[in-house]
N, C-alpha and C positions, 0 to 999 in steps of 0.2 A: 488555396487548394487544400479541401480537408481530404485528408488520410482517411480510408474507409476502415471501418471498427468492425471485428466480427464480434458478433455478439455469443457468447457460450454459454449454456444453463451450468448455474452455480452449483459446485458438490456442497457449497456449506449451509447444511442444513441442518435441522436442531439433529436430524438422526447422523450427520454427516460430518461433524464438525473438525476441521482440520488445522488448528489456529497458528501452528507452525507456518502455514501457507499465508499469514495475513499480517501484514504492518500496519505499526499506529503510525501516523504520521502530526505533526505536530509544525505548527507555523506562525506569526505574528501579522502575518497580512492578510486582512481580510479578503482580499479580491479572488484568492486561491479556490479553484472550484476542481470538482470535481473532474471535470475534461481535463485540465490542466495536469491534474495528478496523474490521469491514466495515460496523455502522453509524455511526462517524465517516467514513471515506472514501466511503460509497457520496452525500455531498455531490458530490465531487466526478469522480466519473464510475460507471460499471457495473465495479462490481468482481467481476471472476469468480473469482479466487480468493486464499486469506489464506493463510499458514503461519505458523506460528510454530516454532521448531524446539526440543524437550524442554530442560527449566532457561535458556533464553536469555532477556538481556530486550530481543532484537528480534526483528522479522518482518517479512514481505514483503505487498504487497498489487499481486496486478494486474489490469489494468484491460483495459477492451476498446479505448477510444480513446488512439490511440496519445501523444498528448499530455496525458494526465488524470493520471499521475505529476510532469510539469514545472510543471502547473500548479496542483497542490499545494504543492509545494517554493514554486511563487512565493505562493501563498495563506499559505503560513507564515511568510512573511516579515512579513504585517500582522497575523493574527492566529495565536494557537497554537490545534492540535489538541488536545482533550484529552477523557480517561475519566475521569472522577471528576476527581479533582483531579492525576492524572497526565499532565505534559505529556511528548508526543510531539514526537518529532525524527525530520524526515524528510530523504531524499535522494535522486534518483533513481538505482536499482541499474542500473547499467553494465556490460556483459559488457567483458572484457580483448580483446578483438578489436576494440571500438567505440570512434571518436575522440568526445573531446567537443565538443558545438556551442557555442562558444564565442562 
């Protein structure tokens, strides 16, 4: 029984870009797809949308609220995300224009 997805239009657009809202996520098993991601991260906020980019073994996942990427990273820190038995590594994706909040 699949879980029905709402679908959201994405604010991250080149005029929109919010990259505090978006995790890199990072894996060693290949079988990790994208559904997989958005139902581990949809814990942690409304994910509107996944990528993963052809033979890579990471992807992005973002989110509507603008703090649900940091507050994963901090969620990872107690416990691990994981597919099957593949643990995920997360970080929040930073544009080169944005300072970190330190």
């Amino acid at each position: 029984d699949a879980l029905p997805i709402s679908v959201v239009e994405s604010r991250f657009t080149a005029k929109n870009k919010n990259s505090e809202s978006t995790l890199f996520v990072s894996f060693r098993d290949p079988s990790v797809n994208r559904e997989a991601l958005r139902q581990v991260f949809r814990t942690v906020g409304t994910v509107v949308n996944v990528t993963i980019p052809p033979k890579k073994l990471h992807g992005f996942v973002d989110f509507l609220e603008p703090d649900a990427a940091e507050n994963a990273v901090k969620r990872s820190k107690e416990e691990k995300f994981m597919v099957g038995k593949a643990v995920l590594f997360v970080e929040v994706k930073r544009s080169k224009a944005m300072p970190r909040k330190d």
